[in-house]
PAVONU-868741 format. One record per residue (C-alpha): x negated, y negated, z; residue in one letter. Coordinates in pm, whole numbers. Example, Ala and Ser with C-alpha at 12.3 -4.5 7.8 and 13.67 -1.06 7.14 Angstrom:
+--------+--------+--------+------+
|   east |  north |     up | type |
+--------+--------+--------+------+
|  -1230 |    450 |    780 |    A |
|  -1367 |    106 |    714 |    S |
+--------+--------+--------+------+
This chain:
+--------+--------+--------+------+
|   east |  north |     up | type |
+--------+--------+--------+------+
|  -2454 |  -3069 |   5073 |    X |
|  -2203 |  -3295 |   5243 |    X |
|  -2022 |  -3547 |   5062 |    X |
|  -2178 |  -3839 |   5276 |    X |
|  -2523 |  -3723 |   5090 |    X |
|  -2803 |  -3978 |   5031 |    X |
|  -2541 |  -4249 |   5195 |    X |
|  -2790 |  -4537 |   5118 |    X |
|  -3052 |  -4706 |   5246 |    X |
|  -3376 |  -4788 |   5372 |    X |
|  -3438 |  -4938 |   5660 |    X |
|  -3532 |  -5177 |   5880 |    X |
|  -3726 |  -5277 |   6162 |    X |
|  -3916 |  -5537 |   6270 |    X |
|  -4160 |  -5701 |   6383 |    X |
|  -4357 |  -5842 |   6664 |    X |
|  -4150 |  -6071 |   6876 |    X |
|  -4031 |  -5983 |   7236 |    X |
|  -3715 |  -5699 |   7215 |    X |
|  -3504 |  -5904 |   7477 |    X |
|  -3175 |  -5894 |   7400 |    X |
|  -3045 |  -6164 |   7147 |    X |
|  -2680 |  -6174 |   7214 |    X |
|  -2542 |  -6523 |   7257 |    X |
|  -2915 |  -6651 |   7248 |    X |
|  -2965 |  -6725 |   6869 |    X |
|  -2736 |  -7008 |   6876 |    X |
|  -2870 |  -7275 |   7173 |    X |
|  -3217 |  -7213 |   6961 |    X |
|  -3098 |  -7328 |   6628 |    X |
|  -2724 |  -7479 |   6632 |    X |
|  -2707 |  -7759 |   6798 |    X |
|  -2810 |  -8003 |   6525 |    X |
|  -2609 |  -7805 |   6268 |    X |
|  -2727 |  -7607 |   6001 |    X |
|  -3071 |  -7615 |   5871 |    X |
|  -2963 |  -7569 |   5485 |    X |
|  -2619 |  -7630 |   5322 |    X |
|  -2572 |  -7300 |   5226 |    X |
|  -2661 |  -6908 |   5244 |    X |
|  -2603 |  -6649 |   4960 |    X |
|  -2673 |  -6304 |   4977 |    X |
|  -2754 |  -5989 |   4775 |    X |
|  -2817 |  -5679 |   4855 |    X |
|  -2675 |  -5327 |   4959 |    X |
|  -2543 |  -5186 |   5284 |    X |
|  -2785 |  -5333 |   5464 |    X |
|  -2680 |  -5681 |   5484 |    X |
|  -2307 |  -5576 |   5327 |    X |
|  -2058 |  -5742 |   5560 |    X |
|  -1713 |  -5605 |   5432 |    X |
|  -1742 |  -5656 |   5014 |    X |
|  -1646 |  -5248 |   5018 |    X |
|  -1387 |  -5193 |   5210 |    X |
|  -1125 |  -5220 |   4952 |    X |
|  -1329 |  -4979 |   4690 |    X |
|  -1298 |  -4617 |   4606 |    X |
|  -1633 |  -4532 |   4772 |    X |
|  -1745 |  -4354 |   5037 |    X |
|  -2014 |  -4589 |   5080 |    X |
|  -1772 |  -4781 |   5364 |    X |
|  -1807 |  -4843 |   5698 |    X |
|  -1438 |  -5006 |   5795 |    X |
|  -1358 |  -4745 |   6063 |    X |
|  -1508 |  -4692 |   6452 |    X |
|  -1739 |  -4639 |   6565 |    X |
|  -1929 |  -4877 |   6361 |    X |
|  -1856 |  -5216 |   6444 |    X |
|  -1840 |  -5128 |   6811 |    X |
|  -2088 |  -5407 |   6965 |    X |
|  -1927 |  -5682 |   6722 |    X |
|  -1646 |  -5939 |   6843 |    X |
|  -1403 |  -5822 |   6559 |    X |
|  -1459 |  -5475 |   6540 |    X |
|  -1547 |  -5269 |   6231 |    X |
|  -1561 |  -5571 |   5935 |    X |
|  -1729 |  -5366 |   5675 |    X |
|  -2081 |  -5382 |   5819 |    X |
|  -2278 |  -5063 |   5824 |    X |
|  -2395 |  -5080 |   6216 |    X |
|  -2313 |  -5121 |   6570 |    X |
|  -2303 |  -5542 |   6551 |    X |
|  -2480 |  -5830 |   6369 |    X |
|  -2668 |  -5745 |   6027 |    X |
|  -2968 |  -5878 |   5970 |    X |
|  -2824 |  -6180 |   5728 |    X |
|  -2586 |  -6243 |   6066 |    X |
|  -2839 |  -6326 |   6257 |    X |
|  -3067 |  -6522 |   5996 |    X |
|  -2811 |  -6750 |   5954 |    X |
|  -2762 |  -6741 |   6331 |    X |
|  -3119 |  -6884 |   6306 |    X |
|  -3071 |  -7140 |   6029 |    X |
|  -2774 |  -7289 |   6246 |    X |
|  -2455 |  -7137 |   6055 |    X |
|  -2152 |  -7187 |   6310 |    X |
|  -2008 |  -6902 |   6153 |    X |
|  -2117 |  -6574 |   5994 |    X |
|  -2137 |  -6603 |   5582 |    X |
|  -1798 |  -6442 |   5424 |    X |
|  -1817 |  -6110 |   5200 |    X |
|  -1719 |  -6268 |   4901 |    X |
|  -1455 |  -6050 |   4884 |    X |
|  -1302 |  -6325 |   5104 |    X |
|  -1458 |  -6642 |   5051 |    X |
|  -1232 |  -6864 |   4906 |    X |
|  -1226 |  -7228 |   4836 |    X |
|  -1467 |  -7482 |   5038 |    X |
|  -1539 |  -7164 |   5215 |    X |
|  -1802 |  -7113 |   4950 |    X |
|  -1972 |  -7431 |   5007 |    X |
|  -2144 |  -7216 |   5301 |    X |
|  -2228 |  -6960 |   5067 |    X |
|  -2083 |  -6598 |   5035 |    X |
|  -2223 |  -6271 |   5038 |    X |
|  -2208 |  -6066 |   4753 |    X |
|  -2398 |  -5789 |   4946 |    X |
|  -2235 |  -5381 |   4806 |    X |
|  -2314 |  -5070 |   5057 |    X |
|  -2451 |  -4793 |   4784 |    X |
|  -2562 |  -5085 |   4528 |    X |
|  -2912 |  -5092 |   4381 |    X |
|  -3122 |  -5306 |   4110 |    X |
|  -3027 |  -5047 |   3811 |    X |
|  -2628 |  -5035 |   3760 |    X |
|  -2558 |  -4667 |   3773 |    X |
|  -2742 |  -4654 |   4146 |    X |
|  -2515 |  -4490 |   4417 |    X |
|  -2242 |  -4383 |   4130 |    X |
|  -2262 |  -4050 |   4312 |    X |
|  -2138 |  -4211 |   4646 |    X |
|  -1809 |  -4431 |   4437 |    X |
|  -1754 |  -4802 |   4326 |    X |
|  -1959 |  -5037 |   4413 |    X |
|  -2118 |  -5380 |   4325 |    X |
|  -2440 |  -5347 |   4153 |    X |
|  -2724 |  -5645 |   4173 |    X |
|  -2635 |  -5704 |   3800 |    X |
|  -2258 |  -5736 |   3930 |    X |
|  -2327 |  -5967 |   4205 |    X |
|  -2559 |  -6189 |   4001 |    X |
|  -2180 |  -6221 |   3782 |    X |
|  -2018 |  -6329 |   4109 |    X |
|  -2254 |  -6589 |   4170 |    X |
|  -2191 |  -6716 |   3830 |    X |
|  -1844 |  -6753 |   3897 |    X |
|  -1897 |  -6908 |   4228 |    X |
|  -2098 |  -7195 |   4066 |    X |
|  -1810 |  -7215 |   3827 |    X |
|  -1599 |  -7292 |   4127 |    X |
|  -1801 |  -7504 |   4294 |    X |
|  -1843 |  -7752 |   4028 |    X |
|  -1490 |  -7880 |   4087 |    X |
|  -1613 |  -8028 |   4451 |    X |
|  -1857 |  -8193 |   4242 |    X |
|  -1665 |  -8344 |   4002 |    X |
|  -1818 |  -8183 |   3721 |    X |
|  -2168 |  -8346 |   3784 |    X |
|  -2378 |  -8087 |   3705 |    X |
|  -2692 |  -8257 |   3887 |    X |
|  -2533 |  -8347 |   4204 |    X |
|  -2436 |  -7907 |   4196 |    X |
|  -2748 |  -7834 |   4113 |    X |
|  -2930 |  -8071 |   4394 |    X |
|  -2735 |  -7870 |   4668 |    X |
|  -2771 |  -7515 |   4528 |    X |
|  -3141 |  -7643 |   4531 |    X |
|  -3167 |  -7679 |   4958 |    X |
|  -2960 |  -7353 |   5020 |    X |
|  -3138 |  -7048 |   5046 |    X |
|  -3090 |  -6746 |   4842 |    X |
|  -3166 |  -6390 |   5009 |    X |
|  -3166 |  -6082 |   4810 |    X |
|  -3261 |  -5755 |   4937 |    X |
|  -3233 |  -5425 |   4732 |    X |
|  -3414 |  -5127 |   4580 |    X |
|  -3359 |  -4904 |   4828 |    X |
|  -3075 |  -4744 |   4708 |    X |
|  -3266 |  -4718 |   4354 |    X |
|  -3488 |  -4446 |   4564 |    X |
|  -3218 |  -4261 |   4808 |    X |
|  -2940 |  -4270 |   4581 |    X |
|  -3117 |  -4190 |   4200 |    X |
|  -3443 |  -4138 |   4187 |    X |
|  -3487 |  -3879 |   4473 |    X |
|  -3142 |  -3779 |   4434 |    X |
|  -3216 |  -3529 |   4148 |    X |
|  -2906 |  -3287 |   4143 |    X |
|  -2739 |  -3634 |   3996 |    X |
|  -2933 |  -3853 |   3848 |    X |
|  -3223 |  -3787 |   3556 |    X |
|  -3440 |  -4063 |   3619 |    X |
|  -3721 |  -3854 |   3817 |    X |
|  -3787 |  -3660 |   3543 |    X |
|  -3753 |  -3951 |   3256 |    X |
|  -4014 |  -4202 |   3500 |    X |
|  -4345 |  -4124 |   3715 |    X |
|  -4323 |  -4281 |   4005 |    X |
|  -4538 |  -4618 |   3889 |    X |
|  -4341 |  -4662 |   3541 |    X |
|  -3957 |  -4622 |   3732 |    X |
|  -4132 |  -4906 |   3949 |    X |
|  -4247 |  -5122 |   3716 |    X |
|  -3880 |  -5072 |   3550 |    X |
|  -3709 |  -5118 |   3841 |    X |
|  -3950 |  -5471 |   3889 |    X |
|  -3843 |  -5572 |   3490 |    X |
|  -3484 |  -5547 |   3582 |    X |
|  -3521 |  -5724 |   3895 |    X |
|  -3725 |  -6012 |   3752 |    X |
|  -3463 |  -6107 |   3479 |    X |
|  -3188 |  -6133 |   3809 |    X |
|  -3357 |  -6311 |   4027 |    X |
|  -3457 |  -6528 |   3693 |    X |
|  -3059 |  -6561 |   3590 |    X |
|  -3055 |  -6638 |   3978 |    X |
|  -3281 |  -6908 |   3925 |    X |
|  -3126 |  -7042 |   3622 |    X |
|  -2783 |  -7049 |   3796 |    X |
|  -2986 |  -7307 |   4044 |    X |
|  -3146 |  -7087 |   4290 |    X |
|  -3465 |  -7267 |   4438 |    X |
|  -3560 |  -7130 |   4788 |    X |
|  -3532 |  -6742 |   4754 |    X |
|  -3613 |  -6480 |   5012 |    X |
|  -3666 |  -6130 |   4878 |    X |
|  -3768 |  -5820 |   5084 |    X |
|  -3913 |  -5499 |   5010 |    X |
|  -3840 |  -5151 |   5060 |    X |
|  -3894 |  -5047 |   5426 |    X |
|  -3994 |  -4698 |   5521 |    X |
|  -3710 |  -4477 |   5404 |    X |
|  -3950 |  -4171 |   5401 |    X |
|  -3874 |  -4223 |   5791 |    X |
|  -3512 |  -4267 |   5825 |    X |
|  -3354 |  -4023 |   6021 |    X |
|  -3141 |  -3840 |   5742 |    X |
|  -3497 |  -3774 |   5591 |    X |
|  -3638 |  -3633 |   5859 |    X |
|  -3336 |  -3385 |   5880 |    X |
|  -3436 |  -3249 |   5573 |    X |
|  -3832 |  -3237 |   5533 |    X |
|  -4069 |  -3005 |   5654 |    X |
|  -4417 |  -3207 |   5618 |    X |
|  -4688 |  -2996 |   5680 |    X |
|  -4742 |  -3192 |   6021 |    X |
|  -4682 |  -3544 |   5865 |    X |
|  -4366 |  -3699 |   6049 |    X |
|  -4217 |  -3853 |   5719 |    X |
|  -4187 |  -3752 |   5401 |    X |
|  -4526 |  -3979 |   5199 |    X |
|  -4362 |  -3901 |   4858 |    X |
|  -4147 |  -4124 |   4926 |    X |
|  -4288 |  -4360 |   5149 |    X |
|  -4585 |  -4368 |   4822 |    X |
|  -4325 |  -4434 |   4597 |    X |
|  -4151 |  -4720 |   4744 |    X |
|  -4506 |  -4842 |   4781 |    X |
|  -4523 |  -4909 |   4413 |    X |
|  -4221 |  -5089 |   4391 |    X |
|  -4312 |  -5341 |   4725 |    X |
|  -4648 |  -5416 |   4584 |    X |
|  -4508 |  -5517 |   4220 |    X |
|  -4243 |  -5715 |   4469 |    X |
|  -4535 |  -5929 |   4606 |    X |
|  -4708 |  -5958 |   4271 |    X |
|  -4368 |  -6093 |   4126 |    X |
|  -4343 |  -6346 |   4429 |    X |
|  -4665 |  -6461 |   4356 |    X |
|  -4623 |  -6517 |   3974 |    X |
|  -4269 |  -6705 |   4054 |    X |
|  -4456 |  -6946 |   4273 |    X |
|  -4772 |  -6988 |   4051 |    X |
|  -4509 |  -7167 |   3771 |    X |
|  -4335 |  -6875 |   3614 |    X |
|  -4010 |  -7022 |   3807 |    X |
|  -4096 |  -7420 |   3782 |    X |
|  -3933 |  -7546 |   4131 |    X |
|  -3907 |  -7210 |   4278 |    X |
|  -4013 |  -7120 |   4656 |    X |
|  -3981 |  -6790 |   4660 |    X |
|  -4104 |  -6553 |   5001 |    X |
|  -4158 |  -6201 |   5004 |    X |
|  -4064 |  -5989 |   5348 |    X |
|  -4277 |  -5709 |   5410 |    X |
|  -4021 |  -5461 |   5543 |    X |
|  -4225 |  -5124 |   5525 |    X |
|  -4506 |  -5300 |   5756 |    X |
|  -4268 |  -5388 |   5964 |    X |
|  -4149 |  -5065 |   6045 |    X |
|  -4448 |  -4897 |   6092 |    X |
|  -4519 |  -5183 |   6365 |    X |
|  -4213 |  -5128 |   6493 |    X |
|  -4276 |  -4718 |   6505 |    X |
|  -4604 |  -4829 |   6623 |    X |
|  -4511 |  -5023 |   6891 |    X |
|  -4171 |  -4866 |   6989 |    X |
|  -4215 |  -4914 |   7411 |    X |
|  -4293 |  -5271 |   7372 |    X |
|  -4010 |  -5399 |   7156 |    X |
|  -3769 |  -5159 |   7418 |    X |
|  -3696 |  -4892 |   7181 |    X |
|  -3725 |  -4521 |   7330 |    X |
|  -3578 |  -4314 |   7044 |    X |
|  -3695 |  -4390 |   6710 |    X |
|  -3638 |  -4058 |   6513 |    X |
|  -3282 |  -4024 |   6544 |    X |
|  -2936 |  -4209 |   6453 |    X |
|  -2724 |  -4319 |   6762 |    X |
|  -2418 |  -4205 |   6570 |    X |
|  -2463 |  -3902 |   6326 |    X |
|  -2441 |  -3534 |   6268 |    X |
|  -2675 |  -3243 |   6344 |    X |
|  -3086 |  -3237 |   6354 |    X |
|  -3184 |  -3598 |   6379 |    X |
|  -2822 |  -3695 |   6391 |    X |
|  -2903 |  -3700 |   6041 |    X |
|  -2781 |  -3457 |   5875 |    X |
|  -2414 |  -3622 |   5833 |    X |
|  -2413 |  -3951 |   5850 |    X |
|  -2175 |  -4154 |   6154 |    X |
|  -1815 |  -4022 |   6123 |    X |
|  -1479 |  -4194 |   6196 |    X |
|  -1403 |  -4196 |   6583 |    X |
|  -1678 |  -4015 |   6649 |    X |
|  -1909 |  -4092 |   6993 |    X |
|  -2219 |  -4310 |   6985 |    X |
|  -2519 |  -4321 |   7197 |    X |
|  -2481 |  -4514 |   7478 |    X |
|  -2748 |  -4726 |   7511 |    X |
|  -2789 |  -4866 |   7172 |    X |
|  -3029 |  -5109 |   7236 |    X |
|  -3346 |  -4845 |   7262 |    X |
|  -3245 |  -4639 |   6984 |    X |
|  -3364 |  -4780 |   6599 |    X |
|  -3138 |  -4623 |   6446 |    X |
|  -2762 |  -4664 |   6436 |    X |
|  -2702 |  -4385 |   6188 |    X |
|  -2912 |  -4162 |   5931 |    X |
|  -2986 |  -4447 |   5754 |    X |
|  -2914 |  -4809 |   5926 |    X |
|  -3096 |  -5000 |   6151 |    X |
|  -2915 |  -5102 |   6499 |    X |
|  -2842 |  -5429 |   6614 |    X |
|  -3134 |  -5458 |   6839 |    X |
|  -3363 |  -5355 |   6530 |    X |
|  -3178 |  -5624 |   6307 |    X |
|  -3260 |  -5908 |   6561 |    X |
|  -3612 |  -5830 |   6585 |    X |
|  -3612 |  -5847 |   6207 |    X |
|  -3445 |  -6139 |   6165 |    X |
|  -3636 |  -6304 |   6435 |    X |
|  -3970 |  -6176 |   6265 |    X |
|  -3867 |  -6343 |   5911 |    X |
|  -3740 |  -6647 |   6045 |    X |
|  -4064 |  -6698 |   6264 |    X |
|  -4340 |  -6489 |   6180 |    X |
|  -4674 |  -6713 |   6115 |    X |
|  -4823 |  -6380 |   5959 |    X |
|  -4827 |  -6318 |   5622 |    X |
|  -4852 |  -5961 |   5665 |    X |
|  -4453 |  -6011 |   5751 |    X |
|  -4327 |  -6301 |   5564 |    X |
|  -4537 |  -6410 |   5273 |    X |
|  -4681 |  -6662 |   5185 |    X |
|  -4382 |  -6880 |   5414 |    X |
|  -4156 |  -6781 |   5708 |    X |
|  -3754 |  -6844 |   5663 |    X |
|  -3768 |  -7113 |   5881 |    X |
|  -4079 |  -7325 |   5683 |    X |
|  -3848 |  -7231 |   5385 |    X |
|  -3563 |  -7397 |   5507 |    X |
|  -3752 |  -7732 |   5595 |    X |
|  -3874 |  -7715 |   5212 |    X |
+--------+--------+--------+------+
C-alpha cells in the first residue's frame, strides 16, 4: 500500500445554489460594509487546513504544485486547487482577507481570528499518527487557549469586554472524518475497529467531541458552526478500492459515519436547549449535501463526479495528487480535486449552501449568515 494511504478526509459537496462560477463574485455580495462578525476561528482537518502543516514531519501536506494552482499565491498549505471552504465563508461574512493558519497569525492579526485547522487531524489524538505530526482537535482547542491569553492584552485585562467580542465571532469546527479514514477503517494500524462497534466508537467519538466544543465554549465561544461527516464511502480513493456488489460506494462506511452525524445533530440540539447557556450552535449536514450534489451533478455544472482531477491510477484514486504532477483541465466540472478533497467549485457551492441555505435539511436549525446577525 502506498505511503500516501488513507491521506484524510471526507468530503464535501454542496448544495443547491446555482454552480456559476464564484471567482471575484463573493466579495461585491458581502464586503462592502465590512465584516459581518469581528472574528472567525477555525478547527478542523485538511479540509479547511490553510498552511498549519507545512512545517511538520507529515505527509499529510499539500505545500507543493499542483495544488494551489487556481489560488493567487500558489500552493499555501491548502489541500485543493483554490479557496477552501472556510475561504470562502469568510468571503461571505465580509473578511477583506483570508483567516491566517495560526501557524502565522501573530499579534492584532488574531483579532480576525486564526485557523487552527491540521490536514490528517481528527477528534481522538492518535487519529492520522500513521500519516506523521499533526494537530489534533484536543491540540487546537490548546491553541485557542493561548490565543485568548494573547488577546487579553488588547483588552487591558478586562475579562468582560474579551469575552463580549469572542461572543459575536463565529467559531467553525469541522472534524471526524479523519477518525473514520485514518483509524477506524484503517485496521492494519489502528485497533479501534475491533475494541468499538460501529454505534459505541460513535458515541465515543461524540463524548470526546462534546467536552471540546464545551472547553470551546468556556474559553468564550458563543456562535458555533459544526458540520458532519460527508460521504467518504464515495470519495474517489474509496472507490479505487471497493468492489460493492453493484452499490457505487462502499455503505459500511457511509452507515458508519451515519452514526456519528446523527449524535452530531442530537448534540446541537441539546447545546441549544440550555446545556451551553448563551450558545447558538448550527449543525451542517454535509453527507446530504453530497448526495444532492451526486444527485444533481449536471445542474450544479459538474460532469465527473467519481474521480480526482489530480491523482494516481483507477479513480485517480489510488495515489493521491503528487508533486508536479498534471491536473485535469477543466476543474470546475470535476468534484473532486484529489482522492479525497473537494475542488474549488465544490467548496463554493458549499460555502454558499451554509451561508444561505433556508433548509434545514442543510444548515440546521440556522444558516451562517442568520448566525452572524445573532
Amino acid at each position: 500500500m502506498t505511503t500516501f494511504r488513507g491521506i484524510f478526509l471526507w468530503v464535501v459537496f454542496s448544495y443547491w445554489c446555482s454552480s456559476g462560477s464564484l471567482a471575484g463574485k463573493v466579495y461585491s455580495q458581502s464586503s462592502n460594509r465590512g465584516p459581518q462578525v469581528p472574528c472567525l476561528f477555525i478547527f478542523g482537518d485538511s479540509l479547511v487546513d490553510n498552511g498549519n502543516n507545512n512545517d511538520m514531519l507529515t505527509l499529510a501536506r499539500a505545500d507543493y504544485g499542483p495544488y494551489g494552482i487556481d489560488f493567487p499565491q500558489g500552493a499555501t498549505g491548502r489541500f485543493t486547487n483554490g479557496r477552501t471552504f472556510v475561504d470562502i465563508l469568510a468571503q461571505l461574512l465580509g473578511f477583506p482577507n483570508y483567516i491566517l493558519p495560526y501557524a502565522r497569525a501573530r499579534g492584532r492579526a488574531l483579532l480576525q481570528g486564526a485557523n487552527y485547522a491540521s490536514g490528517a487531524s481528527g477528534i481522538r489524538d492518535e487519529t492520522g499518527d500513521n500519516l506523521g505530526d499533526h494537530m489534533s482537535m484536543n491540540r487546537q482547542v490548546d491553541s485557542f487557549a493561548s490565543t485568548v491569553q494573547l488577546l487579553s492584552r488588547y483588552f487591558k485585562g478586562d475579562g468582560n469586554a474579551l469575552a463580549n467580542y469572542l461572543s459575536k465571532c463565529i467559531f467553525y469546527s469541522g472534524l471526524g472524518s479523519n477518525d473514520y479514514l485514518n483509524n477506524y477503517f484503517m485496521t492494519d494500524y489502528y485497533s479501534t475497529s475491533s475494541e468499538y462497534t460501529p454505534r459505541s466508537y460513535a458515541a465515543s467519538l461524540i463524548q470526546d467531541y462534546t467536552k471540546q466544543l464545551t472547553e470551546l465554549y468556556n474559553l468564550g465561544a458563543r456562535k458555533v458552526a459544526v458540520t458532519g461527516v460527508g460521504q467518504i464511502g464515495c470519495i474517489p480513493y474509496q472507490l479505487a478500492r471497493y468492489d460493492g456488489n453493484g452499490s457505487r460506494c462502499n455503505e459500511e462506511i457511509n452507515d458508519a459515519i451515519a452514526l456519528f452525524n446523527t449524535g452530531l445533530k442530537r448534540l446541537v440540539d441539546r447545546f441549544n436547549k440550555g446545556q451551553l447557556p448563551g450558545a447558538k450552535f448550527v449543525y451542517l449536514d454535509s453527507s446530504q449535501s453530497s448526495q444532492d450534489l451526486v444527485l444533481n451533478a449536471k445542474t450544479y455544472g459538474f460532469e465527473v463526479v467519481d474521480e480526482g482531477c489530480c491523482g494516481v491510477g483507477k479513480n485517480n484514486g489510488q495515489i493521491t495528487c503528487l508533486p508536479l504532477q498534471t491536473p485535469c483541465d477543466d476543474r470546475e466540472k470535476y468534484l473532486f480535486w484529489d482522492a479525497f478533497h473537494p475542488t474549488e467549485a465544490a467548496n463554493i457551492l458549499l460555502a454558499k449552501k451554509a451561508y444561505f441555505s433556508k433548509s434545514k435539511s442543510h444548515a440546521y436549525p440556522i444558516n451562517i449568515q442568520q448566525l452572524a446577525m445573532l
